[in-house]
N, C-alpha and C positions, 0 to 999 in steps of 0.2 A: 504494500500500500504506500501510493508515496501521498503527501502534501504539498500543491501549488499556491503559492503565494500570487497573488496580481500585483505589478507596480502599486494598484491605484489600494490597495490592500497592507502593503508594504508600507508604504510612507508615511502611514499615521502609524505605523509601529515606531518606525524607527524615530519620527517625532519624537513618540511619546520616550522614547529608550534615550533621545538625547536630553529631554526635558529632564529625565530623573537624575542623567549623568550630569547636569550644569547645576542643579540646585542640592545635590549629593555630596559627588565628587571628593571635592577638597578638604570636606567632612571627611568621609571615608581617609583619605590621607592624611588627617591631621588625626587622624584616632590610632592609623596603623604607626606612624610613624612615633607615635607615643610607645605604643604597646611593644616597638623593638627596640627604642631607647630606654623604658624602664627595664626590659629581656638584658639589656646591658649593662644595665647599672645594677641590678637582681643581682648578678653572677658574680660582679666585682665584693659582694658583699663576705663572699663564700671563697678562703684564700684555696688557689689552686683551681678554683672551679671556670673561672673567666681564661680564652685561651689568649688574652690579650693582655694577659697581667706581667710580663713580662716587659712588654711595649710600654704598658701606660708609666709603669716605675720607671723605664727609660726618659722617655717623654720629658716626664715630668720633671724630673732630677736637675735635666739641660735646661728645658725650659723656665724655673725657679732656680736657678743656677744652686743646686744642690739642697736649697733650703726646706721642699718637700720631696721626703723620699720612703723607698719600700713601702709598707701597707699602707701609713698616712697617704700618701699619693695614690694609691686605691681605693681608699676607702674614700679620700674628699674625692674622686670621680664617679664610685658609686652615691655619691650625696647627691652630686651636680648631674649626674645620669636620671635619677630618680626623683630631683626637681622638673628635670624638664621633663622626662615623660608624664611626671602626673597634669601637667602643668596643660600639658597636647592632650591630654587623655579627658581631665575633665573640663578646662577652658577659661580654671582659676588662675588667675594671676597669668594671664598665658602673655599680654604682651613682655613683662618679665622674665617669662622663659624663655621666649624666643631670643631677647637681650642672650641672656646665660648661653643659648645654644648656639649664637653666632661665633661666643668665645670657643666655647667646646667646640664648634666644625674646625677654627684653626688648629687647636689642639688633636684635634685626632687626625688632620691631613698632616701635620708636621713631620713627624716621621720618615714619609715620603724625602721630605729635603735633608731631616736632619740625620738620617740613616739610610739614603739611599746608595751607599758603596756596599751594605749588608741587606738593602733589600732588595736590588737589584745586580746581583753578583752576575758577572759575564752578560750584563744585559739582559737576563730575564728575569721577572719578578717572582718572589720568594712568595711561599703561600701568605707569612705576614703581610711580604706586599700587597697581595691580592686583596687579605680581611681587610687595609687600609684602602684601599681603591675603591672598595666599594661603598666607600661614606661617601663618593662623588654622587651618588643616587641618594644621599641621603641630607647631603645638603643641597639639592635641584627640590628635593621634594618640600623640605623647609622653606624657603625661596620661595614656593607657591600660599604656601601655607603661612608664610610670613607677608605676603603681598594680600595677601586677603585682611588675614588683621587688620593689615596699614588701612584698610578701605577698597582695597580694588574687588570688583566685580566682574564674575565669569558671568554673562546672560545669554541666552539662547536670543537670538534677536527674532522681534513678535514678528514682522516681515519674512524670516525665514524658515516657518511653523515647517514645510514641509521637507526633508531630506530626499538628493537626488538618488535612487538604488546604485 
């Protein structure tokens, strides 16, 4: 048995399917991206359990020129993990976390520069590299979710109700 769809059948679906993704959307992303930066700062709370614990103590050492180190330097980024995801999660205090997480996306891409002879040895990147490469998805997604805060607005335009197939 198959199912045919008409154009003329088609287009208010997908309307309707863009309507829920413009007034959704960035919701949806501002909840997910809570729920895997608190996943992060969870882990960090739990010595051995985060695979990044190793990094962040590095990280951090350089970055505070020695002055936060070992656990403290874990445990204040499980703090600051676990402000801003709750912060994405329930939408308390969030232009404040977003502040907090502009700091943190420098701090966790750093690495990248500050150890890339050991994360990039012969030119390919190390699995650390990789866990660190992929905060680039993670600060594009904040980005959005921070331009909404400020005021900006995703709208389906009323003019464009129907979608071409």
């Amino acid at each position: 048995m198959s199912i045919t769809v008409t154009t003329e059948r088609r287009a208010p679906l997908l309307a309707r399917v863009a309507e829920t993704l413009t007034a959704h959307s960035i919701d949806w992303l501002r909840t997910s991206l809570g729920l895997v930066i608190l996943g992060f700062g969870a882990l960090k709370y739990f010595p051995g359990a985060s695979p990044a614990e190793d990094l962040v103590q590095r990280t951090t050492d350089v970055l505070t020129l020695g002055v936060v180190t070992g656990t403290a330097a874990s445990v204040g980024t499980a703090v600051l993990e676990t402000f801003i995801g709750l912060t994405l999660l329930t939408g308390v205090g969030l232009r404040l976390g977003l502040v907090a997480m502009a700091g943190w996306l420098v701090g966790i891409l750093t690495p990248v520069v500050l150890f890339a002879g050991d994360m990039f040895p012969d030119g390919l990147p190390t699995l650390e590299a990789q866990y660190v490469l992929k905060d680039v998805i993670l600060a594009a997604a904040a980005a959005v979710v921070a331009a909404r805060v400020l005021g900006a607005r995703y709208v389906f335009p009323a003019e464009d109700r129907t979608v071409e197939p």
